[in-house]
BALO-198084 format. One record per residue: x, y, z of N, C-alpha, C, O in turn. Coordinates in pm, whole numbers, plus 50000, padded with zeros to 5 digits. Example, Ala and Ser with C-alpha at 12.3 -4.5 7.8 and 13.67 -1.06 7.14 Angstrom:
// BALO-198084
513194943150780512304955050780513204967050780514244966850846 512854977550708513674989450714512905000350787513415011450804 
***
This chain:
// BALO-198084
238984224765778237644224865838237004211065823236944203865723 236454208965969235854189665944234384192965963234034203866010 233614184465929231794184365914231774170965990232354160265975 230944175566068229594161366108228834157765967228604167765899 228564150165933227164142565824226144139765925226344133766031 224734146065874224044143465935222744137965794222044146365737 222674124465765221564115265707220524111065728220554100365788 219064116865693218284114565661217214109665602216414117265548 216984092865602216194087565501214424090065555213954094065661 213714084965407212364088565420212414077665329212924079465219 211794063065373212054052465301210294048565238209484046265328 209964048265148208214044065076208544030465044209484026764973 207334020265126207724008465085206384002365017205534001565106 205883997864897204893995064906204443981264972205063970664975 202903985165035202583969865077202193958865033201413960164938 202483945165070201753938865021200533932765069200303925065163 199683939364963198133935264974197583937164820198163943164729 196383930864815195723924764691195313934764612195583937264494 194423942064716193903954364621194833964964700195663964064790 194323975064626194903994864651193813995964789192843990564843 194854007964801194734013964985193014020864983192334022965083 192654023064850191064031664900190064023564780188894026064751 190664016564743189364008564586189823992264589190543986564670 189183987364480189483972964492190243971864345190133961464281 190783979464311191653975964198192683969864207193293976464292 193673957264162194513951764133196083955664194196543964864128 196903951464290197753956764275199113947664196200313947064220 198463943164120199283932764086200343940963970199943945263862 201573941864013202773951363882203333944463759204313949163700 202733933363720203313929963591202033930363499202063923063400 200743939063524199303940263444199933950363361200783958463395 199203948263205199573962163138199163974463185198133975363253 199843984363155199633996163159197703998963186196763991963146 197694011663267196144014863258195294004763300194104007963301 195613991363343194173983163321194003982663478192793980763478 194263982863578193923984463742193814000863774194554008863830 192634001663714192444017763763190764013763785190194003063769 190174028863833189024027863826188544042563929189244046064024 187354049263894187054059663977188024067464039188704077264010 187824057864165188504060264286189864062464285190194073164336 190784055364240192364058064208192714066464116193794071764142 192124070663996191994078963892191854092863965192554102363930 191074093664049190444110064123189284114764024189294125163958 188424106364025186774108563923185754116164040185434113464156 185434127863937184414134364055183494124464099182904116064031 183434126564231182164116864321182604103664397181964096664476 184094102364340184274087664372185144088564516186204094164542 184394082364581184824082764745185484067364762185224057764689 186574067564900187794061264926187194052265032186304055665111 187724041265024186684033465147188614027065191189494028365105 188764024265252190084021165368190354007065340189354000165360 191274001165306191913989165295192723986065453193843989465492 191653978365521191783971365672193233962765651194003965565743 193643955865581194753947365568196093962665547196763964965647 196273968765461196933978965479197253987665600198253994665614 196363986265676196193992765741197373982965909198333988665961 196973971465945197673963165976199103961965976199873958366066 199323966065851200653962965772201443972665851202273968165930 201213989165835201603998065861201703997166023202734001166077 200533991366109201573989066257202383979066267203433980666330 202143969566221203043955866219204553961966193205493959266269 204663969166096205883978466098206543984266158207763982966169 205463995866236205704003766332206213996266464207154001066527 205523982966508206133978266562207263970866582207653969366698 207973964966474208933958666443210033969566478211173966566514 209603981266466210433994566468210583999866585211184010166614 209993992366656209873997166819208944013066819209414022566882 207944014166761207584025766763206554030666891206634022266981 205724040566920204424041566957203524040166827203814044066714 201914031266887201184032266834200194038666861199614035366964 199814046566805198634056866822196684051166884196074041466838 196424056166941195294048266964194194056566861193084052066829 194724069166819194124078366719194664084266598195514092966614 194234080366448194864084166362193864086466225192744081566208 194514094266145193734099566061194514106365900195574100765873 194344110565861194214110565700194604122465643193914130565705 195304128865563195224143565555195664146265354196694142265299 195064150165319195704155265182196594163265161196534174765206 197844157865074198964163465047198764176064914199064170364809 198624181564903198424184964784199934187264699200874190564771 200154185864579200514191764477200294186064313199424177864287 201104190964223200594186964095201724183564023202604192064005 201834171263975202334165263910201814155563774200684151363796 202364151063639201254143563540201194134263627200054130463602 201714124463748201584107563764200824109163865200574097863907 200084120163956198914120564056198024128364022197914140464042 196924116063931195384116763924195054131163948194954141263878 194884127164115193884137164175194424152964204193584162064206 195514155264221196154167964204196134165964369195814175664438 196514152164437196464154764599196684143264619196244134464545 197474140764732197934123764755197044124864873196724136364901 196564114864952196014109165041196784101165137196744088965127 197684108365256198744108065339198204107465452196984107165463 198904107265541198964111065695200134125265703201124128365636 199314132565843199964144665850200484141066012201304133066057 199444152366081199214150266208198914135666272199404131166376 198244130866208197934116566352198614104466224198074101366118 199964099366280200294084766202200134078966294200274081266414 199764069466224199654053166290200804055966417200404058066532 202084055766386203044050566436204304061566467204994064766370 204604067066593205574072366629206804070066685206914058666730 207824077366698208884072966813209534064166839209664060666956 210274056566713210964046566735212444047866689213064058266667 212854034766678214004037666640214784021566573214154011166594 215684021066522216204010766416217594007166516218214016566566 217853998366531219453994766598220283990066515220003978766474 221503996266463222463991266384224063991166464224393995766574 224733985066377226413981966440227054001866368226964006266254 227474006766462228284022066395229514021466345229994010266333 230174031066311231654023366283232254016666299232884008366234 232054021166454233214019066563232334003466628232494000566747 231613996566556231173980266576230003981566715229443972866782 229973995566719229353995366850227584000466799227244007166701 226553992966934224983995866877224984011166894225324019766976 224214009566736223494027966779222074022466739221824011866682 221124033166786219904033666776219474042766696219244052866761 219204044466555218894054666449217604058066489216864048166490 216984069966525216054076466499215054072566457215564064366381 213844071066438212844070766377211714076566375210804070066427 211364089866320210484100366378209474093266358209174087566462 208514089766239206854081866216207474072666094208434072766016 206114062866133205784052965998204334051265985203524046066063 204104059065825202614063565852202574057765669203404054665584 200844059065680200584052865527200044063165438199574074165464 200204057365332199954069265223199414057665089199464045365089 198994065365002198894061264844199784061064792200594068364848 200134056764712201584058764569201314065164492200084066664492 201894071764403201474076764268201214070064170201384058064188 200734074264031201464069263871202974066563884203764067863978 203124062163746204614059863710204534069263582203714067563492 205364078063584206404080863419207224074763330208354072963375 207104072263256207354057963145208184068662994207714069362881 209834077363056209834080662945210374076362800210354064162787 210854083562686210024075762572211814073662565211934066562465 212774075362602214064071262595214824066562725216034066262749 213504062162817214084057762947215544071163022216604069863082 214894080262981215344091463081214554107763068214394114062963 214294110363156213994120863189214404132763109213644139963044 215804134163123217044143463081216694145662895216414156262837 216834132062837216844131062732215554130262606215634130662483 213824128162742212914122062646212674132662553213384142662565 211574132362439210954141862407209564139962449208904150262434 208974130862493207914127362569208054119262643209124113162654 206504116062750206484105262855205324101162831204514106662756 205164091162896203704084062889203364078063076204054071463152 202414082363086201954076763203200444066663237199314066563187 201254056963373200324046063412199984042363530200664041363632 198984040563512198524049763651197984036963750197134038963838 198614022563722198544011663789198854012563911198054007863991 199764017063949200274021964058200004032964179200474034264291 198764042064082198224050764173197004046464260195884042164231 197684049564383197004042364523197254030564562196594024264644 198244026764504198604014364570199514018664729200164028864750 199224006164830199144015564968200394012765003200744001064988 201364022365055202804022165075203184028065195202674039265201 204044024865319204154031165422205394039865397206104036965301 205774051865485206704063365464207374060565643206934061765758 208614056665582209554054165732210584064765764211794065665747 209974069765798210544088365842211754087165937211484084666055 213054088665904213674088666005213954103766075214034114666019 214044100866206214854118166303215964122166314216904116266367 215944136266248217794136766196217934145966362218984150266408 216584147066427217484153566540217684138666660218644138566738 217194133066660217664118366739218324106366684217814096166636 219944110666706220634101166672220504095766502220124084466473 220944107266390220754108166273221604096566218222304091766308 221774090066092222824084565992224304093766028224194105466064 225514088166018226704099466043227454095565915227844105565855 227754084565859227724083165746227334066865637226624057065659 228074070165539227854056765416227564044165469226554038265430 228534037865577228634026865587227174026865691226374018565649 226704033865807225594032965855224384032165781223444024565808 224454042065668223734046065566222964029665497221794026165480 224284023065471223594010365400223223999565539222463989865539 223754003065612223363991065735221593992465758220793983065759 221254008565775220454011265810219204007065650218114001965677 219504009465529218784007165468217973992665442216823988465424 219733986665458219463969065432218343968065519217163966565487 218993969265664218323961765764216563967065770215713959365814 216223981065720214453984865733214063973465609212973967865604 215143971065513214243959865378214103946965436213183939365406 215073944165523215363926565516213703929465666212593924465645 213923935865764212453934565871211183936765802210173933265863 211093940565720209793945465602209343932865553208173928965548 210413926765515210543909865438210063903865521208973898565498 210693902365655210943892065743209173891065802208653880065820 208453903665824207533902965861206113901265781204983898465821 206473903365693205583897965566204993909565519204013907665447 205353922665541204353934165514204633942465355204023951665300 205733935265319206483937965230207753935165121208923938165147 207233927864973208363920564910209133929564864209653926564757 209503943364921210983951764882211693951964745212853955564726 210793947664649211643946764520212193962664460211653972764415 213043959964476213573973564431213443973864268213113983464198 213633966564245213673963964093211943969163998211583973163887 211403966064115209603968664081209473983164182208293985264211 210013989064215209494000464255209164000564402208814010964460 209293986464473208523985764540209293991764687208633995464784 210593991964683211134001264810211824010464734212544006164644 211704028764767212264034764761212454043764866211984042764980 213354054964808213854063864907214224076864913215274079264853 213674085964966214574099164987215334104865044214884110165145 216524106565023217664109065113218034124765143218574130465048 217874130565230218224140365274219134140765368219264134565473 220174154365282222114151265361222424167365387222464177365317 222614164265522223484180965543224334179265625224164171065715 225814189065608226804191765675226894202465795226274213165800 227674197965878227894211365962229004206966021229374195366009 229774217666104230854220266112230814212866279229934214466364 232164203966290232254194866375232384204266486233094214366484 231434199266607231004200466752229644210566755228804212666843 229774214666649228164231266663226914216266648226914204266620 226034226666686225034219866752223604223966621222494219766590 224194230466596223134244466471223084227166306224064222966244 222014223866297221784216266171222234230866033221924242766041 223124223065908222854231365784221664229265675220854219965682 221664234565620220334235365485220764217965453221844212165448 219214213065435219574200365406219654201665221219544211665150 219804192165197219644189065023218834168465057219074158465125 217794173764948217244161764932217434151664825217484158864726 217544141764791217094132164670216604127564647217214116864641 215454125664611213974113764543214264103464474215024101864379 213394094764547212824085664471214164075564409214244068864306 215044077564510216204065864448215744052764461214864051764547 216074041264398215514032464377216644019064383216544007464345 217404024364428218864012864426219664019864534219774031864559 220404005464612221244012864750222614020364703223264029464756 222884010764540224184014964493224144028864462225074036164495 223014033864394222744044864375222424056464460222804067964436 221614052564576221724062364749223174068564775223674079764789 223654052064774225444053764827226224068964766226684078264830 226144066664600226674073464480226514086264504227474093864493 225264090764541224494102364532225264111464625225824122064597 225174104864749225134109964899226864106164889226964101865004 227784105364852229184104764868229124114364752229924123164784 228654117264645229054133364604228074141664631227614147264532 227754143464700226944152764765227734158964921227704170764955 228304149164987229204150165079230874159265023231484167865086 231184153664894232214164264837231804176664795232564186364807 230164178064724229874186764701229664201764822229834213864816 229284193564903228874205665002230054208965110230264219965162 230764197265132232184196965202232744214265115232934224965172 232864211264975233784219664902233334235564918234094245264927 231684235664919230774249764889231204254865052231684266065070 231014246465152231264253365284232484253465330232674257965442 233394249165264234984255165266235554263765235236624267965279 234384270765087234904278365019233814290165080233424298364997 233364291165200232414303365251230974304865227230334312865297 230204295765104228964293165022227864286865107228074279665205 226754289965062226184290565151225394274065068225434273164945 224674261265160224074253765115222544260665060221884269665112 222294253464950220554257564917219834251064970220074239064958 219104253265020218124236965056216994237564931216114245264894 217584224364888216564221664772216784205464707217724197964734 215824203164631216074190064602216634185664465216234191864367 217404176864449218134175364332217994161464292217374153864366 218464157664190218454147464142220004138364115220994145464095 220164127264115221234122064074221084116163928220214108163893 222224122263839222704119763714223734100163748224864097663789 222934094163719223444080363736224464081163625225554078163676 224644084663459225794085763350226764096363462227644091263532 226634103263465227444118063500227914114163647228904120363687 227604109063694227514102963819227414114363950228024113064056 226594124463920226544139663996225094138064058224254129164052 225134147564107223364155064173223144170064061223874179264021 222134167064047221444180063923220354192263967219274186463949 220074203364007218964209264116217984205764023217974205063900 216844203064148215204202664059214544207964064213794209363968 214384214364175213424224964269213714228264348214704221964387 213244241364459213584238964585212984229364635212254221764572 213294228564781212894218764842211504226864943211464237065012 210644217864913209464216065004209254219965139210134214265203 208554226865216208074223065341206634217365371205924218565271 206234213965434205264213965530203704221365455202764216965389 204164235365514203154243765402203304248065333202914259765334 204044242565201204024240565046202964233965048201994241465049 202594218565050201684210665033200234209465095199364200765082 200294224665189198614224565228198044215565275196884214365237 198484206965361198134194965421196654202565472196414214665482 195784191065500194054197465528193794185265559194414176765495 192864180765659192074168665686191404161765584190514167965526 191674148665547191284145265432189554144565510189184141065622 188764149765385187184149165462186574137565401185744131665469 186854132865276185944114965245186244105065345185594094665337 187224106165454187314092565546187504101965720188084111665768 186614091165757186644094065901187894090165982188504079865953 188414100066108189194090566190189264079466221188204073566244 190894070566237190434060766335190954061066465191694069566515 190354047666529190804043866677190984031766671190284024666600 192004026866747192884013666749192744014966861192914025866916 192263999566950191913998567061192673989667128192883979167066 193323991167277194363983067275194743970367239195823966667193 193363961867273193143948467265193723946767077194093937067011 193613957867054193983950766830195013954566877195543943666901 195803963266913197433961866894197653955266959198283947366889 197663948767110198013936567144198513928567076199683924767068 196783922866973196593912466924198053912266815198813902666821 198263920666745199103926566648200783923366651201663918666579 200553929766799202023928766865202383914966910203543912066882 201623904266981201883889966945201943878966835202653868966838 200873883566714200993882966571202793883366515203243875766428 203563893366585204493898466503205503885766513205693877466601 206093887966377206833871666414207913874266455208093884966512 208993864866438210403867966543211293873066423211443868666309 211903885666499212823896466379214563883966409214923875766494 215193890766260216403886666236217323885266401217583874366451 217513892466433218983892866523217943883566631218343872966680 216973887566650216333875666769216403857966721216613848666798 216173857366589216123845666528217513841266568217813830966627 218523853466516220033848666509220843838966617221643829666614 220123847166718220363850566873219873834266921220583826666987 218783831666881218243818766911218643804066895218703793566959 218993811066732220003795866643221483794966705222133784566709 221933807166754223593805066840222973798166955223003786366989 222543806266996221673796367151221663781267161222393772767211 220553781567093220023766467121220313755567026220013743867047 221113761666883222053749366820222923746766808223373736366759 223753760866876225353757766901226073763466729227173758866696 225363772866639225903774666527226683789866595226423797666687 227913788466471228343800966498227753812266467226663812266411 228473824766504227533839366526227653841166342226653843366274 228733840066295228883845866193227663836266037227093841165940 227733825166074226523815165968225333819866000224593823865911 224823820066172223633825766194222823836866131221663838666095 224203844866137224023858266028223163858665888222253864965834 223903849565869224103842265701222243838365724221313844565672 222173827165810221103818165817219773832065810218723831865746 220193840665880218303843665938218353859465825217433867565834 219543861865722219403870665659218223872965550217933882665480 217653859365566216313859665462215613850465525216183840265564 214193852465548213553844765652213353835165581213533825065650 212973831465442213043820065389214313811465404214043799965439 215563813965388216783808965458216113802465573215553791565563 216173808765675215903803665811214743791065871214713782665961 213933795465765212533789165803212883776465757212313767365818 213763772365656214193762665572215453751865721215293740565766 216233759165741217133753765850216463749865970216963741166040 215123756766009214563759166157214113740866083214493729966125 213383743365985212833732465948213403718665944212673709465981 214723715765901215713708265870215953699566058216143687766085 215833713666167216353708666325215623696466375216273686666412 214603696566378213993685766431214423669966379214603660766458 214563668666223214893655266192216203655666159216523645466097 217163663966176218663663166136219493661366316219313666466426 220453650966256221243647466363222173654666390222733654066499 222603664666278224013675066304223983689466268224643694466177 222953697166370222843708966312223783717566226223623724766127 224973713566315226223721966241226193721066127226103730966054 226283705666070226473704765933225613704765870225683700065756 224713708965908223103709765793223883725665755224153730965648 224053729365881223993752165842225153750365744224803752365627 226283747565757227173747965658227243740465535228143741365452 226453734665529225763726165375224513733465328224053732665214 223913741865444223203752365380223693764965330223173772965253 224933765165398225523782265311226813779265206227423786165124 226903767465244228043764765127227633754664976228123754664863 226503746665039226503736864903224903741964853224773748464749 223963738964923222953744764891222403757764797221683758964698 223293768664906223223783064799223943778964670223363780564563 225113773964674226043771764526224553765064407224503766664285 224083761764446223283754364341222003762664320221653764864204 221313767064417220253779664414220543790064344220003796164252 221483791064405222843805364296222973805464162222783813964075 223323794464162223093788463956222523786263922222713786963801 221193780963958219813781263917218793792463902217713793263842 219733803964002218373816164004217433812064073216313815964041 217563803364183215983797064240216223803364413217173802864492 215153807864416215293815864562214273800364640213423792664597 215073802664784215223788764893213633787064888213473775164860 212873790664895211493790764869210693783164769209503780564757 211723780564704211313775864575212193761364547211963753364456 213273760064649214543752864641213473734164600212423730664654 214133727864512213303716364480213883703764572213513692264548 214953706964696215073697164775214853701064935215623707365008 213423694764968213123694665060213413697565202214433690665200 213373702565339214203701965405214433689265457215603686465486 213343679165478212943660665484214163652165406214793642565450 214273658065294214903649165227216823656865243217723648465251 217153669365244218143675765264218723669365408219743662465409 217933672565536218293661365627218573649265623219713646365659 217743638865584218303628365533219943626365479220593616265506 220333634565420221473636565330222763640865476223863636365507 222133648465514222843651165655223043643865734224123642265792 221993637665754222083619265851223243611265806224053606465885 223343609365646224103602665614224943604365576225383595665502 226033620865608227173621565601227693622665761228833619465795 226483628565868227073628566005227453613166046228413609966117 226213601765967226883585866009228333582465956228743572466015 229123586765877229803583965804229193573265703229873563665666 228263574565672227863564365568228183569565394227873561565306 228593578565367229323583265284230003594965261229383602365337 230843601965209231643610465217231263623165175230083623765141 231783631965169231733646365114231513648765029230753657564989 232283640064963232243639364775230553629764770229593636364729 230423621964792229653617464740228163622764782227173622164709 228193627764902227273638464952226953648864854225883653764818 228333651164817227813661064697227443666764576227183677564525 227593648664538227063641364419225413643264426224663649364350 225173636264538223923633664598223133644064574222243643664490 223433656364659222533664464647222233671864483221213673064416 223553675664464223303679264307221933669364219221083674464146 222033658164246221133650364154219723651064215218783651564137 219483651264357218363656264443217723668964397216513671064396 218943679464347218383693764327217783691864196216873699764170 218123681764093217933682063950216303672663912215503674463820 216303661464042215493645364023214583647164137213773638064157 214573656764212213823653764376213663639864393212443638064403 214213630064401214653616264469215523619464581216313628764597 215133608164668215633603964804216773600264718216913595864604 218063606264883219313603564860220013589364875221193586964853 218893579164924219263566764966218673562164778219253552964719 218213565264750217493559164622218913566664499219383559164413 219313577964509220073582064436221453570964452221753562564367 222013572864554223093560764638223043547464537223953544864458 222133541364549221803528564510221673525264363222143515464306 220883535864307221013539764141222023544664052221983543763929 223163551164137224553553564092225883547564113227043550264079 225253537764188226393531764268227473536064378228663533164377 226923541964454227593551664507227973545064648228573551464734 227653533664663227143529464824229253528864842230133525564763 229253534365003230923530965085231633517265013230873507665002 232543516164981233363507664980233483498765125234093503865219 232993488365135232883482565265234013465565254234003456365335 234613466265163235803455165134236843463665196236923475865184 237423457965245238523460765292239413460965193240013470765148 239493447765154240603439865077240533448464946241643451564901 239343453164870239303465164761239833473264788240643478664712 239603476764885239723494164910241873493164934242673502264915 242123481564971243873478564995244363479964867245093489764859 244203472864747244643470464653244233489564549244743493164443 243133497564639243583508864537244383517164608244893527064556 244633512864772246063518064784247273517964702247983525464635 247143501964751248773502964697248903505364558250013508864519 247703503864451247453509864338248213527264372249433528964362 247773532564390247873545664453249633550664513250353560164483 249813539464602251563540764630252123540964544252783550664509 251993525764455252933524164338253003536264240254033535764173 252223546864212251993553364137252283566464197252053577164139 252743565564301253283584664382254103580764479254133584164597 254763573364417256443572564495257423585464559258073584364663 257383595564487257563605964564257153609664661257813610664765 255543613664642255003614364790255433603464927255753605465044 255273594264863255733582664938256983585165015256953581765134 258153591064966259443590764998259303600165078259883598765186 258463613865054258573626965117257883625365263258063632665360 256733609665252255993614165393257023603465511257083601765633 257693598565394258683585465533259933597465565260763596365655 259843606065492261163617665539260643625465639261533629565713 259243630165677258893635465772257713644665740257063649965830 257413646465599256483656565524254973647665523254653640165431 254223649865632253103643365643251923648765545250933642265511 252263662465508251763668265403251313658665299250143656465267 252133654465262251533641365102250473633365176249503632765099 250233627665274248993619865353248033620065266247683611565185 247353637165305246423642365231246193642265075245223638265010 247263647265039247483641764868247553629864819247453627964698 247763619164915247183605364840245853601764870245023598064787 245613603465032243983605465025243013609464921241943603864896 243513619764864242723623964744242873620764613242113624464523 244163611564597244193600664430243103593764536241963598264526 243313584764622242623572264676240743575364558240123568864474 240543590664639239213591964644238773595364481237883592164403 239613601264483238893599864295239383592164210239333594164089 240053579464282240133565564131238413553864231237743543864206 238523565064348236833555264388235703563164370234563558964391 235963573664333234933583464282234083588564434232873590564434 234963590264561234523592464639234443583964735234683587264851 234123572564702233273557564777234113549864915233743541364996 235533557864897236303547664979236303560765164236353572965174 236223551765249236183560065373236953564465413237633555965470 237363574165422238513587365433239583577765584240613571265566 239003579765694239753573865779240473559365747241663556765766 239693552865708240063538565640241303540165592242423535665618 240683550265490242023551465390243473557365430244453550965391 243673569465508244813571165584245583560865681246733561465724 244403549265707244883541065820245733527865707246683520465732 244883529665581245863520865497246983524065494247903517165537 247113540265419248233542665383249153545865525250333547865496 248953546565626249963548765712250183532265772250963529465863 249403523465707250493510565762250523506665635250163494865629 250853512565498251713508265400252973513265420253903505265405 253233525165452254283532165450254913525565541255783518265493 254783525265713255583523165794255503510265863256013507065970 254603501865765254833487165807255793480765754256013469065785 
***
């Protein structure tokens, strides 16, 4: 017996903005515990919610990136239930009117070909508290402690449609996740730190039996917080329910948890509907209306997404599809290269000195490109003067290393290390034949027909000059030492 997978994410991203979605408290996540609260986020009788306009932004800017509809009417509704990490015994959601409907996400499917994932709404909500337990697990604490920094901080909910064109499996699964974090990034509405809480996810997975048309009981997972961990969950969850509906069993629909040690799903509850949570018009805030002229404005605001960027840099600089990739996978990446075009003479070799030498040193530093301490002004420069042949690879890559360490110009580094081309001829002869006399073998092997050694003396040449001697030069020596 074979199953369709049919995947369901419900992705919470929080936004970035200064204060919380209904007060002016702090959303800043490295404050201690408790100290960005106040009234309003707490749920203090009397204390009424006034609307964070920048949040609000965020959540179409999204919607649109998502290709969604935007609502010209939307409004507010209380979630109710009870938990210790929500205050008010009621989250402050969207029900009926989100911001943002009807879109959908484009990813590569197995089979390399576009699909268009679903996207039922992307609507805004509050966050909760956090649970802080006292052995960093749930399973094991004997208490928890809660902080409630986090409650109301404003987070959008990216609902996907498992009846239009659902997840089918793993490998879509992460295409689709990456790609809602890296457009979140790209557009500024959201720094995705997973690590801070700040994108998570609920995954809801059900099987059914290949060609029926009939959806099975879904099973949900909360609040995962890592893709490695989505992945984990939802591939035994896929054996799990594969096995129960082989063996005649019926799925529960309910929500479970993943045992990250055990590496399983654990039941938690059933699972939720609709009217479990008593959704009701939230009554402290009035509707709104978005008038075309602001989404317009909004929708030209939006900046240019990844694959369009990608699409642009193959275009109009002649880089390949596969670096482009590379290039616009972090808009800071990109913005850094876009930057570099205007005063660099060799696009090509800027992009591949940006994904090969550049990252190597960012990489070991821990320094994200944003932060990178060599300029794109001065990184070009460096590019100028390996596209002139004015010095070599090696010494290029001397250069920059000491650029990344000194922020000095690479012409000033050159000159202070001694680095400048070997421009004697008559030097650069004598560490040939230095060089012959000393790899007589090679020597013998390339007059026998093995042009192979060429290269291998090229490279004594270059490191008894520490780089300095000009690559062509130098083959043109050694091929009229040999066969003169």
């Amino acid at each position: 017996m074979n199953f369709d997978v049919i995947i369901c994410f419900e992705v919470h991203a929080e936004l970035d903005t200064k204060t919380k979605l209904f007060c002016k408290c702090s959303t800043n996540s490295d404050a201690p515990p408790n100290t960005n609260v106040c009234p309003v986020c707490t749920g203090q009788p009397g204390a009424l919610p006034v609307l964070n306009r920048m949040a609000v932004e965020h959540c179409v800017r999204a919607g649109l990136s998502l290709n969604c509809t935007i609502a010209n009417h939307a409004g507010f509704a209380r979630k109710n239930y009870f938990y210790p990490d929500l205050p008010k015994g009621y989250q402050i959601s969207q029900f009926e009117f989100p911001f943002c409907t009807d879109g959908f996400l484009e990813i590569m499917d197995d089979n390399g070909k576009e699909y268009k994932v679903g996207i039922k709404r992307v609507h805004l909500e509050e966050d909760a508290g956090k649970l802080l337990h006292a052995s960093g697990s749930l399973k094991t604490s004997t208490y928890s402690l809660v902080d409630f920094n986090r409650a109301g901080v404003p987070l959008i909910e990216i609902v996907a449609d498992h009846t239009r064109n659902p997840i089918r499996s793993l490998t879509e699964a992460r295409l689709y996740l990456e790609k809602i974090r890296q457009i979140l990034r790209y557009i500024g509405v959201s720094k995705c730190r997973m690590e801070k809480g700040e994108l998570r996810c609920d995954a809801n997975i059900s099987l059914r039996q290949k060609g029926s048309k009939e959806f099975g009981n879904r099973v949900e997972m909360k609040n995962m917080a890592s893709f490695k961990l989505v992945l984990e969950a939802l591939s035994y969850e896929i054996k799990r329910q594969s096995g129960k509906l082989r063996a005649g069993e019926t799925i529960i629909q309910e929500t479970r948890l993943y045992d990250e040690a055990s590496k399983v799903t654990v039941p938690m509850r059933s699972k939720e509907n609709a009217p479990d949570y008593r959704y009701f018009p939230e009554p402290d805030l009035v509707d709104i209306d978005l008038d075309r002229g602001y989404i317009e404005k909004l929708t030209n605001e939006t900046p240019e997404l990844p694959e369009q960027k990608a699409n642009r840099i193959i275009k109009d600089y002649g880089i390949p599809a596969g670096d482009a990739v590379i290039l616009t996978k972090e808009k800071g990446v990109s913005d850094y290269f876009l930057s570099c075009v205007p005063i660099c003479s060799d696009t090509s070799r800027a992009s591949k000195w940006i994904i090969k030498e550049l990252f190597k040193l960012l990489n070991a530093s821990s320094i994200p490109i944003e932060k990178c301490p060599v300029t794109p002004e001065r990184f070009s420069m460096l590019i100028n003067l390996l596209s002139n042949g004015d010095i070599t690879d090696i010494i290029g890559r001397t250069v920059l290393e000491e650029m990344f360490h000194d922020e000095t110009e690479p012409l000033d580094i050159i000159k202070k290390k001694g680095l400048e081309p070997i421009e004697n001829k008559d030097e650069l002869k004598k560490t040939v034949d230095t060089v012959l006399l000393q790899n007589r073998g090679a020597v013998s092997q390339i007059r026998q027909g093995n042009t192979k050694s060429i290269s291998y003396l090229i490279g004594q040449v270059m490191k008894k000059t520490n780089g300095r001697a000009n690559p062509k030069e130098t083959r043109d020596l050694i091929d009229e030492a040999i066969r003169g």
